[in-house]
SEDREN-205591 format. One line per field, with one value per atom (N, C-alpha, C): residue number from 1; residue in one letter; atom name; z, y, x. Coordinates in Angstrom, 3 decimals. Each point is the difference from the previous one (the first is absolute). Layout:
<recs>
i = c(NUM|...);
aa = c(A|...);
at = c(CA|...);
w = c(Z|...);
v = c(Y|...);
u = c(X|...);
</recs>
This chain:
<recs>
i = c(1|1|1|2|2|2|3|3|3|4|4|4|5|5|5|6|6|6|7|7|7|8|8|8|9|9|9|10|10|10|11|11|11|12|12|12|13|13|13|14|14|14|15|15|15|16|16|16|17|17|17|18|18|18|19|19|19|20|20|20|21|21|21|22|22|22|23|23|23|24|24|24|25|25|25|26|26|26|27|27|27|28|28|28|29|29|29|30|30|30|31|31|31|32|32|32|33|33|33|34|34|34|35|35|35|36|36|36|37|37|37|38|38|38|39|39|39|40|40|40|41|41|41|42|42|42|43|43|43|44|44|44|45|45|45|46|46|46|47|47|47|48|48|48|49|49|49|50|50|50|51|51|51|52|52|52|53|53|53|54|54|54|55|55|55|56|56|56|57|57|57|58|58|58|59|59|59|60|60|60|61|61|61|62|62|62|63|63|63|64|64|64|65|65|65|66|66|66|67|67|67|68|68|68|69|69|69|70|70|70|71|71|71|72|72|72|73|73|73|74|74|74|75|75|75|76|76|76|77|77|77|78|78|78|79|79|79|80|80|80|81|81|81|82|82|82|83|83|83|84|84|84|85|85|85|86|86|86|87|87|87|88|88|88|89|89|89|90|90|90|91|91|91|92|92|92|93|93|93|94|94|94|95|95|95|96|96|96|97|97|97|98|98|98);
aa = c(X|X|X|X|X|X|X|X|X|X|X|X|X|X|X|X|X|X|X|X|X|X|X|X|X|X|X|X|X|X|X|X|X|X|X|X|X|X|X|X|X|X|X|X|X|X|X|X|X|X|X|X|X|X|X|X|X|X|X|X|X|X|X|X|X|X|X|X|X|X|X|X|X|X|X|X|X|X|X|X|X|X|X|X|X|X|X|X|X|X|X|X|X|X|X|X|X|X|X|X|X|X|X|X|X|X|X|X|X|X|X|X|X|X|X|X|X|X|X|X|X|X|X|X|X|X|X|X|X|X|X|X|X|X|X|X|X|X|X|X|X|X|X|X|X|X|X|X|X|X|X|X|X|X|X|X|X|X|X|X|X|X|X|X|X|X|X|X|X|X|X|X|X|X|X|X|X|X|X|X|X|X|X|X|X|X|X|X|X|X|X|X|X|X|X|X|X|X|X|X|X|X|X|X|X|X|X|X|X|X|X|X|X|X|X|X|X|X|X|X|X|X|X|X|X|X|X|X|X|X|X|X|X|X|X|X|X|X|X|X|X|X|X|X|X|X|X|X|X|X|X|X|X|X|X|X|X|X|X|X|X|X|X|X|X|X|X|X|X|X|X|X|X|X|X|X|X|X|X|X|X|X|X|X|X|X|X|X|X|X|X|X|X|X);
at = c(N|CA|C|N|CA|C|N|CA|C|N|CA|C|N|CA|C|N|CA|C|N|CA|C|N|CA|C|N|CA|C|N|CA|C|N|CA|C|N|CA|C|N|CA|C|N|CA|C|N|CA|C|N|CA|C|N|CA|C|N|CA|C|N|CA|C|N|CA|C|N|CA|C|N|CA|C|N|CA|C|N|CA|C|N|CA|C|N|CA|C|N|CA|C|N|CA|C|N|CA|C|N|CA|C|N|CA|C|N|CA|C|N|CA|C|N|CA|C|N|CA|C|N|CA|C|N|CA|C|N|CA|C|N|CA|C|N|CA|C|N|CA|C|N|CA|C|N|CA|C|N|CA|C|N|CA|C|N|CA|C|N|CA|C|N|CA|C|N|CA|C|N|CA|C|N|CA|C|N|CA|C|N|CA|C|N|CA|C|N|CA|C|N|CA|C|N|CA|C|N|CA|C|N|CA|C|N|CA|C|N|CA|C|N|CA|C|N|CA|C|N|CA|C|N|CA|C|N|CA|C|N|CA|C|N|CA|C|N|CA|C|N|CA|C|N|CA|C|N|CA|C|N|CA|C|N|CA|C|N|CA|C|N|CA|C|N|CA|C|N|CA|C|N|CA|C|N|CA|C|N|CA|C|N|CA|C|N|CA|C|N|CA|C|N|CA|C|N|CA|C|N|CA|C|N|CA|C|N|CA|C|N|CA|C|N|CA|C|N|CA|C|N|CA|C|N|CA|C|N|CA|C|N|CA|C|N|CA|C|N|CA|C);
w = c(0.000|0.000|0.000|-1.120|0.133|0.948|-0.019|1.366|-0.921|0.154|-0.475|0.448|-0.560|0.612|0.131|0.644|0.257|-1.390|-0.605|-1.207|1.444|-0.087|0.423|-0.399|0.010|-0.626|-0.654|-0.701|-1.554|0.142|-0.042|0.644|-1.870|0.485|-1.139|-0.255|-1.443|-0.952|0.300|0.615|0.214|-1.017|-0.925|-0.735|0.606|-0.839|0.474|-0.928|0.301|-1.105|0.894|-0.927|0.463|-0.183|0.881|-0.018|-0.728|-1.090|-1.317|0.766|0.779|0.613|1.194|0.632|0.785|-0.154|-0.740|-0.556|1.005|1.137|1.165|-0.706|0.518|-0.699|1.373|-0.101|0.835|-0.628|0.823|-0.579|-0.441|-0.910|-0.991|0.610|0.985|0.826|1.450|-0.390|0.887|-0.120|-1.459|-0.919|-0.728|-0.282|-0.697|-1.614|-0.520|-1.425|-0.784|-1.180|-0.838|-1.256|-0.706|-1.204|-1.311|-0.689|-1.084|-1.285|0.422|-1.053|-1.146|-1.119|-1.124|-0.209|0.912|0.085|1.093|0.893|1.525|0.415|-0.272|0.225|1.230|0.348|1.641|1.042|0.074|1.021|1.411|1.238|1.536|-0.201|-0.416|-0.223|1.268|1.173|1.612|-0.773|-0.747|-0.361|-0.237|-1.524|-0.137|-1.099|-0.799|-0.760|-1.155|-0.083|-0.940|-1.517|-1.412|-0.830|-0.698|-0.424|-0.003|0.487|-0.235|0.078|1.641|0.706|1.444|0.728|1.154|0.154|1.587|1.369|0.878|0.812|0.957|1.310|0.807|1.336|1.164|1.311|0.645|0.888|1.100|-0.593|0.442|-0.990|0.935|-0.626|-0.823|0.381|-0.987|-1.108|-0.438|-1.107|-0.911|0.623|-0.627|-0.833|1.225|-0.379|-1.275|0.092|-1.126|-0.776|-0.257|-1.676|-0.466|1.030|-0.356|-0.510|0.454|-0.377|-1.589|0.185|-1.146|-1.090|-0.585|-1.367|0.287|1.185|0.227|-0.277|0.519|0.077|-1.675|-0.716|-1.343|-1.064|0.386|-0.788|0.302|1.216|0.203|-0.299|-0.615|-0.436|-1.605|-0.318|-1.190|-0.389|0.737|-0.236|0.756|-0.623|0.816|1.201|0.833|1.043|0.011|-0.212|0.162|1.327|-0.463|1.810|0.708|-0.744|0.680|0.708|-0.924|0.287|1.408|-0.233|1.357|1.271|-0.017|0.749|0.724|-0.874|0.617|0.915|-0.769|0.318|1.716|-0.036|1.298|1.047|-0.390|0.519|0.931|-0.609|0.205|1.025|0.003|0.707|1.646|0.019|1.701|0.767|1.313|1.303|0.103|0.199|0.810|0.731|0.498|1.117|0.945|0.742|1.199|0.460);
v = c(-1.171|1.171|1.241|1.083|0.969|1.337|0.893|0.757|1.111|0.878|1.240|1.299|0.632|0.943|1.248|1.013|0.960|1.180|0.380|1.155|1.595|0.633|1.485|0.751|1.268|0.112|1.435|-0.027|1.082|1.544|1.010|0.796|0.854|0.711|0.269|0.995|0.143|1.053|1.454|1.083|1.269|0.988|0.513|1.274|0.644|0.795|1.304|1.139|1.294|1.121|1.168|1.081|1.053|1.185|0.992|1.248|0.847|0.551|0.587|1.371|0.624|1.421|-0.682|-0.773|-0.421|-0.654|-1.157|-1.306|-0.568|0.041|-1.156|-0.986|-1.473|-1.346|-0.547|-0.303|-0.859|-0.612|-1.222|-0.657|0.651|-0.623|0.804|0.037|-0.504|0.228|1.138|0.390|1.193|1.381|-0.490|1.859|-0.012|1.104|0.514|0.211|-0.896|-0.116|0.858|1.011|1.221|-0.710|-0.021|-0.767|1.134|0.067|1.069|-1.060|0.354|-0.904|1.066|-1.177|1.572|0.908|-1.028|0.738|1.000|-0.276|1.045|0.789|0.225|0.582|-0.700|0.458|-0.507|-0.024|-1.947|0.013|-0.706|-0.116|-0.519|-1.666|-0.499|-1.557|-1.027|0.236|-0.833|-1.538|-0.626|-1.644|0.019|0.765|-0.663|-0.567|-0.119|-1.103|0.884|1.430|0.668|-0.480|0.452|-0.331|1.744|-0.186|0.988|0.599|0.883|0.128|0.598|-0.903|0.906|0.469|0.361|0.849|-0.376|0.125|-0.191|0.960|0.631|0.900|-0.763|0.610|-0.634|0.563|0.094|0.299|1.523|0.914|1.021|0.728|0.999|1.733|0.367|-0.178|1.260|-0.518|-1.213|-1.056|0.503|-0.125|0.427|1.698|0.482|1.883|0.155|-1.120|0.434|-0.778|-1.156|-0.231|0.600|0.705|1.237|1.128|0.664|0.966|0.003|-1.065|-0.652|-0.673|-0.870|-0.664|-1.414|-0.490|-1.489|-0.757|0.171|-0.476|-0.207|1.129|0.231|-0.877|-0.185|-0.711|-1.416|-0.644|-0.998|-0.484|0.842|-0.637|0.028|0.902|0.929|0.616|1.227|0.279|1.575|0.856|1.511|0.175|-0.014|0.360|0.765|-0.025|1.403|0.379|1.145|0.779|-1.381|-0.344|-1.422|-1.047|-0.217|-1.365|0.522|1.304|0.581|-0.088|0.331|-0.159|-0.631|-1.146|-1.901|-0.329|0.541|-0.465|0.900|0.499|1.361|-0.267|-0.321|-0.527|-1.754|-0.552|-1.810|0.549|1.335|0.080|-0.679|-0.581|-0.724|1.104|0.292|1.243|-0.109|1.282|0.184|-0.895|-0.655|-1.229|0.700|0.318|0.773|-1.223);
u = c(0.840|-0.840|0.891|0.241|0.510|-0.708|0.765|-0.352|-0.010|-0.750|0.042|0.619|1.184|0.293|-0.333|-0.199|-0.460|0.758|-0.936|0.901|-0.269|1.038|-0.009|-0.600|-1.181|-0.645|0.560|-0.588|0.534|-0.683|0.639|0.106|-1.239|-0.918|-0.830|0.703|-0.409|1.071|-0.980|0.628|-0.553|0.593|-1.081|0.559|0.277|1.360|0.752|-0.329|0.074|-0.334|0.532|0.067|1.241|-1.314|0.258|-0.959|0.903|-0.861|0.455|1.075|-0.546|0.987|1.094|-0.282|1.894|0.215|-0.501|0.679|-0.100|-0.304|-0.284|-0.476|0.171|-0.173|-0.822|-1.196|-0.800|-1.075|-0.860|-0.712|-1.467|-0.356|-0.429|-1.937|-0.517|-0.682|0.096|0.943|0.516|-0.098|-0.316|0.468|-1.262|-0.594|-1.390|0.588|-0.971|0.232|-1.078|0.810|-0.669|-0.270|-0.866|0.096|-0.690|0.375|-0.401|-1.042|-1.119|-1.044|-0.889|0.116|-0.464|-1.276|-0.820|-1.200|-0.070|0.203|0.108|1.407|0.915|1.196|1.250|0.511|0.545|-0.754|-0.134|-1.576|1.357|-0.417|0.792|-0.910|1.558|-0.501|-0.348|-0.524|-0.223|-0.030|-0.410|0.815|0.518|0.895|1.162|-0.116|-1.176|-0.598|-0.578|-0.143|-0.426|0.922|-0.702|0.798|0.349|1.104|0.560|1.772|0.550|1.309|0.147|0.806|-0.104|1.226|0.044|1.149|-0.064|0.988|-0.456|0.538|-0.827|0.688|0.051|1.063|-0.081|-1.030|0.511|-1.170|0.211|1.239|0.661|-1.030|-0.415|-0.537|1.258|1.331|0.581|0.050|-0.093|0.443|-1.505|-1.461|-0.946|0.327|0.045|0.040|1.316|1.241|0.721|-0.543|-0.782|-0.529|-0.832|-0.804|-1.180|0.879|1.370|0.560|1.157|0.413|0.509|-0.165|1.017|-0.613|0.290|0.536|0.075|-0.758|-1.069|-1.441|-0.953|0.399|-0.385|0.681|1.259|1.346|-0.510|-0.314|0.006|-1.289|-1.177|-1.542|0.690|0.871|-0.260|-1.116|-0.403|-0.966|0.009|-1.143|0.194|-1.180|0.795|-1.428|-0.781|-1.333|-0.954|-0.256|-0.785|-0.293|-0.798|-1.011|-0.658|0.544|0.874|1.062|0.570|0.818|0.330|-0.721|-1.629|-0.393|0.014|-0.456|-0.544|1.215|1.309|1.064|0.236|-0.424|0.574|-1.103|-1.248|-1.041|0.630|0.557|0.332|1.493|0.356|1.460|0.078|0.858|0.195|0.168|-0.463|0.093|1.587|0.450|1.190|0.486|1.128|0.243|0.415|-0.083|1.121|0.642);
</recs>
């Protein structure tokens, strides 16, 4: 009668993704995903699962306020933000951390 040995168990594969303004690298359930879709503009993707080109912040206000002020954010949909897009986007911003 053979004996069965115990396998170690296998560690699940977690996506990684980088927030477009500091390049911080964390898992990709961590960071709020932007996705640029052609009918609605830059919509705040909460699954993850939208189809469309996306981009990811982390979870720092200043990282939001510079893709709102800059072109990081634009470069990385390819795409131009409107005042709207701005909004939604400034609207979805994480509170200050103290």
């Amino acid at each position: 009668m053979a004996r069965q040995v115990a396998q170690p168990q296998r560690r699940r594969h977690v996506p990684q993704r980088s927030c477009v303004v500091c390049r911080t690298t964390a898992d990709k359930r961590s960071l709020t995903r932007l996705v640029r879709t052609p009918d609605e503009g830059v919509q705040i993707d909460l699954t993850g699962k939208r189809s469309g080109r996306g981009a990811y912040l982390c979870d720092q206000a200043t990282c939001w306020d510079r893709a709102l002020a800059g072109e990081a954010l634009a470069q990385a949909l390819r795409t131009t933000l409107t005042d709207a897009d701005r909004e939604r986007i400034r609207a979805a911003r994480p509170p200050e951390q103290s």
